[in-house]
C-alpha positions as CSV (number, residue, x, y, z in Angstrom):
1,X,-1.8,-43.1,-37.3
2,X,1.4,-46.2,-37.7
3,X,8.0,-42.7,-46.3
4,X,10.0,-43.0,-49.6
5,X,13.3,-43.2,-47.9
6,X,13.2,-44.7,-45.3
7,X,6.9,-43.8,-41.7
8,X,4.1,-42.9,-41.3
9,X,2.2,-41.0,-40.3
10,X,2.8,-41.1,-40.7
11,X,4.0,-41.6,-39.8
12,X,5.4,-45.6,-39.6
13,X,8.2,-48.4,-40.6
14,X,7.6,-51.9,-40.5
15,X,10.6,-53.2,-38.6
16,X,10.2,-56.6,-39.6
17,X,9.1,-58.1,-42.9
18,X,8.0,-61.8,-43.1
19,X,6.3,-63.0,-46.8
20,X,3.3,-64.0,-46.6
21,X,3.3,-68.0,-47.0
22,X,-0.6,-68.9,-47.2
23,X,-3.2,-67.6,-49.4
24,X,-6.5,-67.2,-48.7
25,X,-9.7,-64.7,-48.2
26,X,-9.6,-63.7,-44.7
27,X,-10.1,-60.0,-44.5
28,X,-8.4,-58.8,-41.3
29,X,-8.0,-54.8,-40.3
30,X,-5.5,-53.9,-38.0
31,X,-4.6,-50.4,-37.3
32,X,-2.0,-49.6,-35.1
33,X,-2.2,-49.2,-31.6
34,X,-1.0,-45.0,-30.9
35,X,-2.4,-42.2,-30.1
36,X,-4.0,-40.8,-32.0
37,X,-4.0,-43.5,-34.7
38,X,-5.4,-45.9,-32.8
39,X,-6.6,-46.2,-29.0
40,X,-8.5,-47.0,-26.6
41,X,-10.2,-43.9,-24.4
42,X,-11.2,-43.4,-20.8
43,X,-14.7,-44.4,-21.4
44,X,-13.1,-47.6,-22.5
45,X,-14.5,-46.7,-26.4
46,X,-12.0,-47.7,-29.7
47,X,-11.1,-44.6,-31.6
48,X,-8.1,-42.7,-33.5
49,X,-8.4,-40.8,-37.0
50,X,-6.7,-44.5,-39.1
51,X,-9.1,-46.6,-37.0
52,X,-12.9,-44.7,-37.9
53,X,-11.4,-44.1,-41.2
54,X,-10.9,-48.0,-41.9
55,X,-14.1,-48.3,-40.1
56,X,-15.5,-46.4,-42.6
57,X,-13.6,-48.3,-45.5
58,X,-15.1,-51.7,-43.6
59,X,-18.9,-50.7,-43.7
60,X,-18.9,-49.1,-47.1
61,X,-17.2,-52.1,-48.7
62,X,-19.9,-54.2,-46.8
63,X,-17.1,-56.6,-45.9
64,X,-17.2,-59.1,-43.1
65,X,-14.4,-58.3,-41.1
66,X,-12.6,-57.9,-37.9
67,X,-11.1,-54.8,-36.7
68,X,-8.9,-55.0,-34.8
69,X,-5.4,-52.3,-32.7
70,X,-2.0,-53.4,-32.8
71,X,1.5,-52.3,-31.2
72,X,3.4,-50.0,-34.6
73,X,6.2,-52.7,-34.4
74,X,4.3,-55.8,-35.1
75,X,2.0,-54.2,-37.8
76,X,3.9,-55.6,-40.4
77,X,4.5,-59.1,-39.2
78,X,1.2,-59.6,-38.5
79,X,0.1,-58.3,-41.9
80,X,2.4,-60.6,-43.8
81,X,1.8,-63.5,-41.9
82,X,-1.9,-63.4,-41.8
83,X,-4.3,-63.9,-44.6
84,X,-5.4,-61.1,-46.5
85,X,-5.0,-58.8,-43.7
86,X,-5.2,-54.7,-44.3
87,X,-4.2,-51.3,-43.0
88,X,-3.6,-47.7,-43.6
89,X,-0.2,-47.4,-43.7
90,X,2.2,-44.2,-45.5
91,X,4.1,-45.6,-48.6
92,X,7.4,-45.8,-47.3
93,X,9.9,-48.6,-49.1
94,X,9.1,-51.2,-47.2
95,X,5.7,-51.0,-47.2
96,X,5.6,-50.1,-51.1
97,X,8.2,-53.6,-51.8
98,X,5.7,-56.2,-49.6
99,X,2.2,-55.1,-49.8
100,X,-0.3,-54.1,-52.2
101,X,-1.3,-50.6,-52.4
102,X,-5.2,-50.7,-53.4
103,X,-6.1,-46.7,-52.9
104,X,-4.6,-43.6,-51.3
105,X,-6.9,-41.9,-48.5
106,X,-6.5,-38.6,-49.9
107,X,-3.8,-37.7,-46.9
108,X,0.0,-36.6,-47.2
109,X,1.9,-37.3,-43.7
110,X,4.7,-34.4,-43.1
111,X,7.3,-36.3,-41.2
112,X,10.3,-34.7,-39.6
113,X,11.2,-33.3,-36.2
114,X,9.0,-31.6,-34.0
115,X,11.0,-28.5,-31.5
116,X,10.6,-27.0,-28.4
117,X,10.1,-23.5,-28.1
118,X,13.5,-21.3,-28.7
119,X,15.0,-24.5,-30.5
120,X,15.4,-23.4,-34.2
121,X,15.8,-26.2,-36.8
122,X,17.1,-24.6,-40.0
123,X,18.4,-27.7,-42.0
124,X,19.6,-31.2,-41.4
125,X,22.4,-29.9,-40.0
126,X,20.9,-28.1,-37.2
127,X,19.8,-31.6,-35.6
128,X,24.0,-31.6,-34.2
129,X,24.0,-31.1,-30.8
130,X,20.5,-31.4,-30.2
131,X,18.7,-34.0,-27.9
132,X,16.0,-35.7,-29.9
133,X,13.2,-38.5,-29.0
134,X,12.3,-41.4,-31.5
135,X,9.4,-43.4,-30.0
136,X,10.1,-47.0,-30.7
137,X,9.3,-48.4,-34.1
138,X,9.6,-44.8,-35.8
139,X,11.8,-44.4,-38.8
140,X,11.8,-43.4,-42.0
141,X,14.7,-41.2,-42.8
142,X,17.6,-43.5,-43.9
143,X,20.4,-40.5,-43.1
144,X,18.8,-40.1,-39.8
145,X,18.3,-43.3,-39.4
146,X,22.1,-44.1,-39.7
147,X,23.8,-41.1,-38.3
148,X,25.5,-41.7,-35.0
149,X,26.7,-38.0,-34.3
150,X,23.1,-37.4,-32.9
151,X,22.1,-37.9,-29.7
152,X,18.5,-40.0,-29.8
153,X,16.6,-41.2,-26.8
154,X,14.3,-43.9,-27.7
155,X,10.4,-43.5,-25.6
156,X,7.7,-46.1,-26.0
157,X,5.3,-44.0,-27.5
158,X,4.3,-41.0,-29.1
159,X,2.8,-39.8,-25.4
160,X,6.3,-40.5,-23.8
161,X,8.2,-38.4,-26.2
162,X,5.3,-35.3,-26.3
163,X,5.7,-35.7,-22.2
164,X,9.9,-35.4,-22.5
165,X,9.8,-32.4,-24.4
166,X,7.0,-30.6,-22.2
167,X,9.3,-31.2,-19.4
168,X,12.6,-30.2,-21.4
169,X,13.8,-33.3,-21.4
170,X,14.2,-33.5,-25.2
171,X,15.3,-30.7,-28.0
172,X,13.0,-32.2,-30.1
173,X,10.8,-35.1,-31.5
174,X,11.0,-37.5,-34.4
175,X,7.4,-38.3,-36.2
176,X,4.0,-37.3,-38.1
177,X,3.9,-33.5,-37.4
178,X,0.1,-33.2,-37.0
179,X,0.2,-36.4,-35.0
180,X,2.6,-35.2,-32.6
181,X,0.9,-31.6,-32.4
182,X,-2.4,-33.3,-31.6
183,X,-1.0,-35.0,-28.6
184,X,1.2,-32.2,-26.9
185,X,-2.3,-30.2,-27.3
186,X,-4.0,-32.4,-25.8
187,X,-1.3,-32.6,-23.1
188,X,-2.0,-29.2,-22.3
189,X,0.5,-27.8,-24.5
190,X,0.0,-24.5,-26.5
191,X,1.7,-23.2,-30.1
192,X,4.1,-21.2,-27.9
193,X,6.0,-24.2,-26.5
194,X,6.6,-25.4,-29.2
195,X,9.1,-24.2,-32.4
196,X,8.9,-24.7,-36.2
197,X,8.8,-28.2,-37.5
198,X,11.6,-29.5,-39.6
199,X,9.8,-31.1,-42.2
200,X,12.2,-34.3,-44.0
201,X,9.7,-36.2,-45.6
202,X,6.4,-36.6,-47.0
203,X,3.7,-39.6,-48.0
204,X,0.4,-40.6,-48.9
205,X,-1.3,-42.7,-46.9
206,X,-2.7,-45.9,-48.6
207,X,-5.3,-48.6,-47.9
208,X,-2.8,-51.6,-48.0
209,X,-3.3,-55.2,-47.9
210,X,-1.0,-57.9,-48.1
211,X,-1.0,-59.3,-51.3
212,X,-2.9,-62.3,-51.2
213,X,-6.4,-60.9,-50.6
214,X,-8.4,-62.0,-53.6
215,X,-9.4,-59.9,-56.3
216,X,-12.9,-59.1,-56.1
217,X,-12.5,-58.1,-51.6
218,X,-9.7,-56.0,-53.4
219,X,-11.9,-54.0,-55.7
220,X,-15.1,-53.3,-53.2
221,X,-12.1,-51.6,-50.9
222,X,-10.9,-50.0,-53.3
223,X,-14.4,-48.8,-54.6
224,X,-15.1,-47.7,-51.2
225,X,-12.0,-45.5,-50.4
226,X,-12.9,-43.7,-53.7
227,X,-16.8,-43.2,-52.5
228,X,-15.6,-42.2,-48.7
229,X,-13.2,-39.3,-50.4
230,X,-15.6,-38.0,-53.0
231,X,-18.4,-37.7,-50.3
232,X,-15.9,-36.4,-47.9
233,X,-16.6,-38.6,-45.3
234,X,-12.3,-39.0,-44.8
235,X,-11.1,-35.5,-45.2
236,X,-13.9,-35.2,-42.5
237,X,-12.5,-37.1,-40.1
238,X,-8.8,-36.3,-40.8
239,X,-9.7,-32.4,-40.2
240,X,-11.6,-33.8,-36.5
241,X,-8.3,-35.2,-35.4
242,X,-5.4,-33.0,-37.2
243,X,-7.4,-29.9,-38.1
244,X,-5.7,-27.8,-41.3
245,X,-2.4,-27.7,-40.1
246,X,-0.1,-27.3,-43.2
247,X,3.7,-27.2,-43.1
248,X,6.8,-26.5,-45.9
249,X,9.5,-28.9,-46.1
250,X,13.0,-27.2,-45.0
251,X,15.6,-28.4,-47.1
């Protein structure tokens, strides 16, 4: 996993905002803790597309580091309060207003709302009348955000929601498109249950720190996003978890 108006991917908002009070050059990764950002598998092994891409970012920069998952709604408390902590988070307002952005991974998250089959999402306006899940700490369309005509259900997690629409619970899903597509296939889901996206926003993701990490940390992870997307080593990965899916953005 964890947008200009308002995720991630993407996407993800940072519910809570504290500045960071202490300086220092302790280099802490967090990546959040949803599938398939970030999680923990049945074999008990850590995995998700943000975490072995940060990974990645970790051993090229040949920083000494922790790594380390993290519940979506305290990603951004924890990265303000601690010392030079970083993560791969979309550049939505709040993110872009309290952390430094050091590199883009080379990925776009298409946020919006996910149907099921036979629900057909035309334009904003279509969403009237429609039942639709927002997993906790998900948000990133301000009109959406604010608009009390539609009826929202709020699951846990990602999981929760893809399991309320399989079961016709929900009209639809708010979130990362290819996120929420990898999980209702893994959920035994095919194409045909499910409709065409409504696509409201899109952002690149970005290597963030907060904005006390010290300049020369800064540049290697910088230096190291740039190396991991010329090799290919990133698009890589994002293509093992997502695949090519591509959407267009309704208006």
């Amino acid at each position: 996993m964890f947008f200009p108006r308002g995720y991630l991917l993407f996407c993800i908002i940072l519910p809570t905002i504290i500045n960071a009070k202490e300086s220092g050059n302790i280099h802490s990764m967090y990546t959040m803790d949803q599938v398939p950002f970030g999680f923990i598998s049945k074999s008990g092994k850590t995995s998700g597309v943000l975490f072995d891409i940060l990974n990645q970012i970790i051993i090229k920069s040949g920083l000494e580091t922790s790594h380390d998952l993290i519940p979506a709604k305290r990603l951004g408390v924890v990265l303000s309060y601690k010392k030079g902590g970083c993560s791969l988070l979309a550049d939505v307002k709040s993110v872009v207003d309290n952390f430094d952005l050091v590199e883009p991974i080379g990925y776009q998250f298409q946020s919006g709302i996910l149907p099921k089959s036979g629900v057909m999402l035309d334009n904003y306006a279509s969403l009237k009348g429609k039942v639709l899940a927002v997993p906790l700490g998900i948000s990133f369309h301000e009109r959406f955000d604010k608009d009390s005509e539609l009826s929202k259900v709020r699951p846990p997690k990602f999981l929760n929601a893809i399991r309320m629409l399989k079961r016709g619970r929900v009209d639809g899903i708010l979130g990362s498109i290819p996120t929420l597509m990898h999980i209702a296939f893994a959920e035994g889901m095919f194409h045909d249950d499910l409709g065409v996206p409504l696509i409201l926003a899109k952002n690149d993701v970005y290597l963030v720190c907060s904005k006390v990490i010290d300049k020369k940390a800064r540049s290697k992870l910088r230096q190291a996003v740039i190396e991991l997307k010329l090799s290919g080593v990133i698009h890589t990965t994002l293509e093992k978890y997502f695949g090519s899916m591509q959407y267009s953005k309704v208006e």
